[in-house]
MIDOSE-1310 file (N, C-alpha, C; in nm, 2 decimals, decimal comma, always signed):
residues 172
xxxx	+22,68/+17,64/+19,17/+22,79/+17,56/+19,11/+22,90/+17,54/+19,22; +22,90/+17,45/+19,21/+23,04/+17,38/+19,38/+23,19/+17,34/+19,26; +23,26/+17,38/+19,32/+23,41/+17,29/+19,23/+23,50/+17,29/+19,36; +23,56/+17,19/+19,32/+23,65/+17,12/+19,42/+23,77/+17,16/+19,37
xxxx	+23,91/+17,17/+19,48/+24,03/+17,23/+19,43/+24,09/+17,14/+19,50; +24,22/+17,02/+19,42/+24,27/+16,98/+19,56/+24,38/+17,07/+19,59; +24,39/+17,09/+19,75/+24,50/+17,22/+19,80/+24,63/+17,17/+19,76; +24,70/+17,25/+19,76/+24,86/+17,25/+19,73/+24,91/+17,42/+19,78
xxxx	+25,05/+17,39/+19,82/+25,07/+17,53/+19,85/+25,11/+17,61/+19,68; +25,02/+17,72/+19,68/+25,09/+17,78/+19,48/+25,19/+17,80/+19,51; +25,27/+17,75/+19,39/+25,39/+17,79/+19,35/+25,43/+17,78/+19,24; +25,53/+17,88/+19,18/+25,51/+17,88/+19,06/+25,55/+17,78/+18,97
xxxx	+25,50/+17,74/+18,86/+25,53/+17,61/+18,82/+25,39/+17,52/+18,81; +25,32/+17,53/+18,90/+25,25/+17,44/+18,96/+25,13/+17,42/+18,86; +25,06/+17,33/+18,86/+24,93/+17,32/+18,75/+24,87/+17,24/+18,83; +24,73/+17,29/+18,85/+24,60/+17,18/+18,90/+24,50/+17,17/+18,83
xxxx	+24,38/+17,07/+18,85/+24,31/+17,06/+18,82/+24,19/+17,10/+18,92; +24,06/+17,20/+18,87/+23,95/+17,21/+18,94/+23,85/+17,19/+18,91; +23,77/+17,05/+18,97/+23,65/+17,02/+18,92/+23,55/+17,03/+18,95; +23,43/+17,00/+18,91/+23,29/+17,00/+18,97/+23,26/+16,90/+19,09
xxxx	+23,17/+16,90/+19,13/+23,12/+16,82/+19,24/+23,09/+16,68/+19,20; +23,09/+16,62/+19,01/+23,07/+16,52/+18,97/+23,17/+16,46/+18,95; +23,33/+16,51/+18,94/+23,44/+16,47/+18,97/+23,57/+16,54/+18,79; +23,44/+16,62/+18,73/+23,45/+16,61/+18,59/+23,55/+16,79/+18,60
xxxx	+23,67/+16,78/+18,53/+23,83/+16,86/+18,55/+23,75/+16,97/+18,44; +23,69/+17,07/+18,52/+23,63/+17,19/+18,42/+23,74/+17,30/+18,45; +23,86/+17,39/+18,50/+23,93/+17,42/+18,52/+24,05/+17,39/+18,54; +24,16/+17,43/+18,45/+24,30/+17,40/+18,49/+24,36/+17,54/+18,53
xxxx	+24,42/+17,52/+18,64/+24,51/+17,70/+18,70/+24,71/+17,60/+18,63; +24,72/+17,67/+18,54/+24,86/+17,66/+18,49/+24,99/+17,77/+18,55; +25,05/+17,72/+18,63/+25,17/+17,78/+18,68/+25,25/+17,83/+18,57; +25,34/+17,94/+18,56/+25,44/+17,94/+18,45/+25,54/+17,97/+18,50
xxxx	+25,67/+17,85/+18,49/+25,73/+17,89/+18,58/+25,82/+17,96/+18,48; +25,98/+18,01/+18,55/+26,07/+18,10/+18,47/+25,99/+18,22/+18,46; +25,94/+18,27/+18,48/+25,90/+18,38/+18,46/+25,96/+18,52/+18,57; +25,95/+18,64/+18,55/+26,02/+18,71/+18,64/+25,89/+18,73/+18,77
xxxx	+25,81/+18,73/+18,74/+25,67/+18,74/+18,79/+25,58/+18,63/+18,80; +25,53/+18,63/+18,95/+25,41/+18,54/+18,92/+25,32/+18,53/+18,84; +25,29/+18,42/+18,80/+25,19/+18,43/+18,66/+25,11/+18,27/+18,62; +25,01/+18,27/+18,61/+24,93/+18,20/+18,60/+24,79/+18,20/+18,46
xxxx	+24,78/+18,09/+18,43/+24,64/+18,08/+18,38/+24,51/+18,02/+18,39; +24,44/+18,05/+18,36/+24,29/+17,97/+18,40/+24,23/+17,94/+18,29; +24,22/+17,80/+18,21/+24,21/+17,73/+18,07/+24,07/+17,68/+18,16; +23,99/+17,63/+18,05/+23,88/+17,56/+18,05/+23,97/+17,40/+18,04
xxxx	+23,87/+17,31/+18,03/+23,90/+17,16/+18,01/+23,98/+17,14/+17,86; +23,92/+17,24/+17,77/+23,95/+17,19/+17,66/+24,13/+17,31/+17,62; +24,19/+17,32/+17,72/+24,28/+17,42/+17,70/+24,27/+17,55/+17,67; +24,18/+17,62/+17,68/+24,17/+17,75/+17,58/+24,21/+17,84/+17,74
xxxx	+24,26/+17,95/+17,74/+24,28/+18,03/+17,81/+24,14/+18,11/+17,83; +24,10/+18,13/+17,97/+23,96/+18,20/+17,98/+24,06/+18,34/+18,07; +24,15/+18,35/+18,16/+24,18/+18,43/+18,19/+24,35/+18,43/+18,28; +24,40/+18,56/+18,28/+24,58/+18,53/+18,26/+24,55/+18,64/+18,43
xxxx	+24,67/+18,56/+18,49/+24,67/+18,61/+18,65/+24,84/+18,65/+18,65; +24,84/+18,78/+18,68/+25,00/+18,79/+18,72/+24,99/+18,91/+18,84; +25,16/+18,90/+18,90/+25,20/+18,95/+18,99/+25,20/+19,14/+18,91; +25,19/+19,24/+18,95/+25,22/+19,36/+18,96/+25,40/+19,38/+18,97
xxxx	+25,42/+19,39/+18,90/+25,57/+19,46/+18,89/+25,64/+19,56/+19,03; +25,55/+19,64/+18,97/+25,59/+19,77/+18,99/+25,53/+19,83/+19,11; +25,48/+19,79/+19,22/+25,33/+19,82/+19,29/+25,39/+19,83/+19,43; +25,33/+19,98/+19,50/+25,37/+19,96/+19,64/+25,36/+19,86/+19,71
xxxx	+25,26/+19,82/+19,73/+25,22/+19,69/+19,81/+25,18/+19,57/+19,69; +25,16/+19,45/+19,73/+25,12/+19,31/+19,68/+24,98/+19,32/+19,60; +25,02/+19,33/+19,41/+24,90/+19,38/+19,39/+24,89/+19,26/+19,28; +24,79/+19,19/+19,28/+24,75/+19,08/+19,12/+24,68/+19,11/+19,00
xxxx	+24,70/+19,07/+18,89/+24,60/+19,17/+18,79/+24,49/+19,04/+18,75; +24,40/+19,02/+18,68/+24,35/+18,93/+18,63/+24,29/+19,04/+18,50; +24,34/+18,93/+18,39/+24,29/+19,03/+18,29/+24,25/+18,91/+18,15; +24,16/+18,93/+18,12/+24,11/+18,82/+17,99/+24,11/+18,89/+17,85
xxxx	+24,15/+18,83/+17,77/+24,14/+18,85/+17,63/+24,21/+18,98/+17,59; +24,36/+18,99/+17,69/+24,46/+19,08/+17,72/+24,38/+19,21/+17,76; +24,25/+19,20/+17,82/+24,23/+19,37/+17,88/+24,21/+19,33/+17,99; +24,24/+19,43/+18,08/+24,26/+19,43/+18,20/+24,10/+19,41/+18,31
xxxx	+24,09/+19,32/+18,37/+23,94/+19,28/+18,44/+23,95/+19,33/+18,58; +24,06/+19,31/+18,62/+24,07/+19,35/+18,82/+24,22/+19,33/+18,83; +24,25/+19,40/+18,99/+24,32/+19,44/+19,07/+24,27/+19,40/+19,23; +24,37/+19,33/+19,23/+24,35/+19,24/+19,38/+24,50/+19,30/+19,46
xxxx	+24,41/+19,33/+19,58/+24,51/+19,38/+19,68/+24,45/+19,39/+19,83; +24,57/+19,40/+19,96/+24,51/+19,36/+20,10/+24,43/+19,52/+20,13; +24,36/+19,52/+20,17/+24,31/+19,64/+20,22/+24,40/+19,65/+20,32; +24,40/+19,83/+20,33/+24,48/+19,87/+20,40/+24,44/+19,88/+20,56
xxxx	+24,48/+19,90/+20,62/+24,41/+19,94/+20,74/+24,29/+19,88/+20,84; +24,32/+19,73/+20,78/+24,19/+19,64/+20,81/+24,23/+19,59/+20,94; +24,09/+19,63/+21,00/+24,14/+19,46/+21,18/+24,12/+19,38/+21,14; +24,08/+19,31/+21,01/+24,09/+19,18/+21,00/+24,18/+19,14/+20,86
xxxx	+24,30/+19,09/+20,92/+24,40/+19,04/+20,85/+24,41/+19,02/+20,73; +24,31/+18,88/+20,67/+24,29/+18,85/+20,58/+24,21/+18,90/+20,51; +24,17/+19,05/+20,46/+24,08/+19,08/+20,40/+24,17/+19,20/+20,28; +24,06/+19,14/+20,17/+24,13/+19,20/+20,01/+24,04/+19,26/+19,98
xxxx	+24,05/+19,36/+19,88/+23,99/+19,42/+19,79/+23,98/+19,42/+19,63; +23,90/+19,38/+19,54/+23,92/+19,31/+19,44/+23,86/+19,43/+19,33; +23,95/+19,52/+19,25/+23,86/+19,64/+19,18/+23,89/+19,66/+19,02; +23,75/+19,64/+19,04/+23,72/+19,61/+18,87/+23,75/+19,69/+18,78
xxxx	+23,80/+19,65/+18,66/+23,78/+19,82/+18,58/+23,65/+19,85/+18,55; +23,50/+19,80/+18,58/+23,38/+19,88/+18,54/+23,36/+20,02/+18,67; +23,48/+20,04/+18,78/+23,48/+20,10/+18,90/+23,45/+20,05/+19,01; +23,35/+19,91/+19,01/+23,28/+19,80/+19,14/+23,39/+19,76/+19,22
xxxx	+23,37/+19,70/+19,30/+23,42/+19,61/+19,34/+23,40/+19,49/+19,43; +23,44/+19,41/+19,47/+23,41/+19,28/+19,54/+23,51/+19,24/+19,69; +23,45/+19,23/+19,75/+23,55/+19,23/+19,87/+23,58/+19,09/+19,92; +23,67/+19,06/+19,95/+23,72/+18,96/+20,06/+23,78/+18,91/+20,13
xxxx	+23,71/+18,83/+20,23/+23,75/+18,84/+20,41/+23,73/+18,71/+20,43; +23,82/+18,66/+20,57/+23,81/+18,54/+20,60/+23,95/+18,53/+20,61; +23,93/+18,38/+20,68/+24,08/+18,29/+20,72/+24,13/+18,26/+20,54; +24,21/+18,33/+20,53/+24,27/+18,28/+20,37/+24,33/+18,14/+20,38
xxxx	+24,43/+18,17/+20,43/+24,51/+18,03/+20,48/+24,48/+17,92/+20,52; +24,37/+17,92/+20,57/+24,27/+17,85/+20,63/+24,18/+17,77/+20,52; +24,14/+17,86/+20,40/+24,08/+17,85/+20,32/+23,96/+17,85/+20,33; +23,86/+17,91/+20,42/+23,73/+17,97/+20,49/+23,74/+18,14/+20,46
xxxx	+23,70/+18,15/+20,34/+23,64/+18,26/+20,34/+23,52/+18,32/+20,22; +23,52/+18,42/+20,18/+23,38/+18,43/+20,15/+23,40/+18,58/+20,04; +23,35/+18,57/+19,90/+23,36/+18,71/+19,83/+23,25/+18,75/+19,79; +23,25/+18,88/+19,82/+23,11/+18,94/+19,81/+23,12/+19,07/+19,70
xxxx	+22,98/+19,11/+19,66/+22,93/+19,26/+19,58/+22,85/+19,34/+19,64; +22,90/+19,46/+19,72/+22,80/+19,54/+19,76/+22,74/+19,42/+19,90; +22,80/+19,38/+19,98/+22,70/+19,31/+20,08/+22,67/+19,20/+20,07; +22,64/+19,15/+19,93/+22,59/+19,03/+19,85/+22,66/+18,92/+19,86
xxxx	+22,68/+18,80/+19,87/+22,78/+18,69/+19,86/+22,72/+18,67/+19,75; +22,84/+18,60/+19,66/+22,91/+18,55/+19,56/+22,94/+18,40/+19,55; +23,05/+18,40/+19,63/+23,09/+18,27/+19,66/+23,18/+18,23/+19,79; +23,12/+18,12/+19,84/+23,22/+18,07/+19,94/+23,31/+18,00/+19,94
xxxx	+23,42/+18,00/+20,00/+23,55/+17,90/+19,96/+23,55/+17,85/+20,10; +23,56/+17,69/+20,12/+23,53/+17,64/+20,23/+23,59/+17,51/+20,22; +23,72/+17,48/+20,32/+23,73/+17,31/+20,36/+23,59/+17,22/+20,43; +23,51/+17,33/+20,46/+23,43/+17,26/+20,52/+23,32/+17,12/+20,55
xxxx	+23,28/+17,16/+20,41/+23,20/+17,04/+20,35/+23,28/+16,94/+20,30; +23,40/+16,91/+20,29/+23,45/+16,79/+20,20/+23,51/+16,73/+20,34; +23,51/+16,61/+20,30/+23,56/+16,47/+20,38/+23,73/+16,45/+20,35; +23,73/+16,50/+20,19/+23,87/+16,46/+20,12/+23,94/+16,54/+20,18
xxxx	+24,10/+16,48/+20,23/+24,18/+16,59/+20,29/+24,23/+16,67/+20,19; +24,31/+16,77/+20,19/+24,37/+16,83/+20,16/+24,31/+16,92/+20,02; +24,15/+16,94/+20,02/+24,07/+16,93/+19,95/+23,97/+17,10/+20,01; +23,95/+17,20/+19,89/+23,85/+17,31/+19,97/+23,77/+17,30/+19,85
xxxx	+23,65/+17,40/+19,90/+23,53/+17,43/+19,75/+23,51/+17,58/+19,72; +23,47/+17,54/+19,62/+23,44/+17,69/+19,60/+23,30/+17,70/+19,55; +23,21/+17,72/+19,67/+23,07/+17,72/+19,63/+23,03/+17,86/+19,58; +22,99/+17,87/+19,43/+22,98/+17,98/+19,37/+22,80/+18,04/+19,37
xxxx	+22,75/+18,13/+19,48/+22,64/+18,08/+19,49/+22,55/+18,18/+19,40; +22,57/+18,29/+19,33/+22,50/+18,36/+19,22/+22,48/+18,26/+19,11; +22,36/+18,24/+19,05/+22,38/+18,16/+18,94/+22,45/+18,26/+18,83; +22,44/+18,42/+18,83/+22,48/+18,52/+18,75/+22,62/+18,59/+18,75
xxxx	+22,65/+18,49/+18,86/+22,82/+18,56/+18,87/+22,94/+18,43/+18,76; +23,02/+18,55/+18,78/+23,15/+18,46/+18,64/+23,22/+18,34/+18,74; +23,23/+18,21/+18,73/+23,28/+18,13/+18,82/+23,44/+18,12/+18,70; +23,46/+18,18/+18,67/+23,60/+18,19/+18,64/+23,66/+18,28/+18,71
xxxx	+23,62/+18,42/+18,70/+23,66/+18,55/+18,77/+23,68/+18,51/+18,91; +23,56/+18,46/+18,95/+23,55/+18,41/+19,10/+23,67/+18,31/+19,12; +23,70/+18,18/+19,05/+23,81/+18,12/+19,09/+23,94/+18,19/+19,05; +23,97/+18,27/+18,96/+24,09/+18,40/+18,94/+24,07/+18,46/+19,13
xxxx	+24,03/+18,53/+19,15/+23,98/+18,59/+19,27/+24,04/+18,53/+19,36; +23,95/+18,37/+19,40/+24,01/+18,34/+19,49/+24,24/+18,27/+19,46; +24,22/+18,25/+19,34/+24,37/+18,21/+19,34/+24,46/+18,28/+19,41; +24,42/+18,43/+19,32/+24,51/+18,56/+19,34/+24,52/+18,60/+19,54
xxxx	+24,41/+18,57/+19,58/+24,45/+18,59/+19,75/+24,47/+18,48/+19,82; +24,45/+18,37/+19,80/+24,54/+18,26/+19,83/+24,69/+18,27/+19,81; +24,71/+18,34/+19,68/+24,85/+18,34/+19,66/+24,91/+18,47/+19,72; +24,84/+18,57/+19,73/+24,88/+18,69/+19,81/+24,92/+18,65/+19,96
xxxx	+24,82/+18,56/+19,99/+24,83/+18,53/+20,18/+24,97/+18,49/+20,19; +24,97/+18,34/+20,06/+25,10/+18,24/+20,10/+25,23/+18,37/+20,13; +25,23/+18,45/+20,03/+25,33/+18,54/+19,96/+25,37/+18,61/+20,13; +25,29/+18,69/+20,16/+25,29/+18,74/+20,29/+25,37/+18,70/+20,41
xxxx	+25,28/+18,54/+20,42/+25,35/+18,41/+20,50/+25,43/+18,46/+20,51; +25,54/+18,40/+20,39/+25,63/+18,39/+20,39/+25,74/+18,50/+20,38; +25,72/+18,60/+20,36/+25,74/+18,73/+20,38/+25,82/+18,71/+20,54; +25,65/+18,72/+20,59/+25,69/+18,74/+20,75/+25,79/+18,60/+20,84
xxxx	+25,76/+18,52/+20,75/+25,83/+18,40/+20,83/+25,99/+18,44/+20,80; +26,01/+18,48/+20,67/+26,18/+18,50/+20,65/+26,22/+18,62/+20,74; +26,15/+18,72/+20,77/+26,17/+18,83/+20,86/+26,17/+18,79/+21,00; +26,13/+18,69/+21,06/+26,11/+18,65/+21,18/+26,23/+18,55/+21,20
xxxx	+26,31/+18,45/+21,10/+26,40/+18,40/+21,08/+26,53/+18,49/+21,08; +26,50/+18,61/+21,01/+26,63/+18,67/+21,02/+26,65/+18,75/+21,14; +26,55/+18,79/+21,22/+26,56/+18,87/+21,36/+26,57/+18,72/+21,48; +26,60/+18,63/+21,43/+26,62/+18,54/+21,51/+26,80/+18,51/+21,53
């Protein structure tokens, strides 16, 4: 399953549409804005909520929840101690979990189980600018969870960004 996302920087408020490769809007990510927290949803076509994405309150570091049908599914956060930058850790309540690495920002990267890929998120194949995919390559994996997944470290990277840009602005 391939779905197309057109890029935007998240913010809150924001609503997109994510479609299939036939051009047909099977995912909406719904910003909410006013909220004290980042917060988001992930509706099917026909509106129904499939899964609710928020910011961590209370959390040492930058942590996202994704949780459906109000129980709690995952915990998304940067690994600690990593040489490579962009890399998260995504941990399920069944105790698994799914890792991911890559240029986030970039939009080139890649989530995996145990070793396994999952899905790739890639500007690479599309012609359209400002346009990535998300080739979901398990036919057995949740392509909702997986696009939750990838939202929540897209929006962790932006968060970061900008983090460090306002710190670099103020030491200036």
């Amino acid at each position: 399953m391939r779905l197309l996302v057109r890029d935007r920087l998240l913010g809150i408020g924001d609503d997109y549409w994510i479609e299939d490769e036939h051009g047909r809007k099977v995912f909406l990510v719904d910003g909410k804005a006013m909220r004290l927290r980042d917060t988001f949803e992930l509706k099917d076509a026909q509106g129904r909520v499939l899964i609710d994405i928020h910011r961590k309150m209370f959390a040492l570091r930058d942590t996202m929840v994704i949780e459906r049908g109000g129980e709690s599914l995952a915990t998304i956060r940067r690994k600690r101690l990593s040489l490579l930058r962009n890399h998260y850790r995504v941990s399920l309540v069944d105790g698994t979990g799914l890792d991911v690495s890559g240029k986030v920002l970039d939009r080139e990267f890649a989530i995996e189980y145990d070793g396994e890929l999952l899905a790739v998120i890639s500007r690479r194949w599309l012609h359209v600018r400002e346009t990535y995919g998300i080739d979901v390559v398990r036919e057995d994996a949740d392509p909702a969870l997986l696009l939750a997944v990838a939202v929540c470290v897209i929006h962790l990277a932006e968060k970061e960004r900008e983090k460090e840009q306002e710190k670099d602005r103020e030491e200036d």
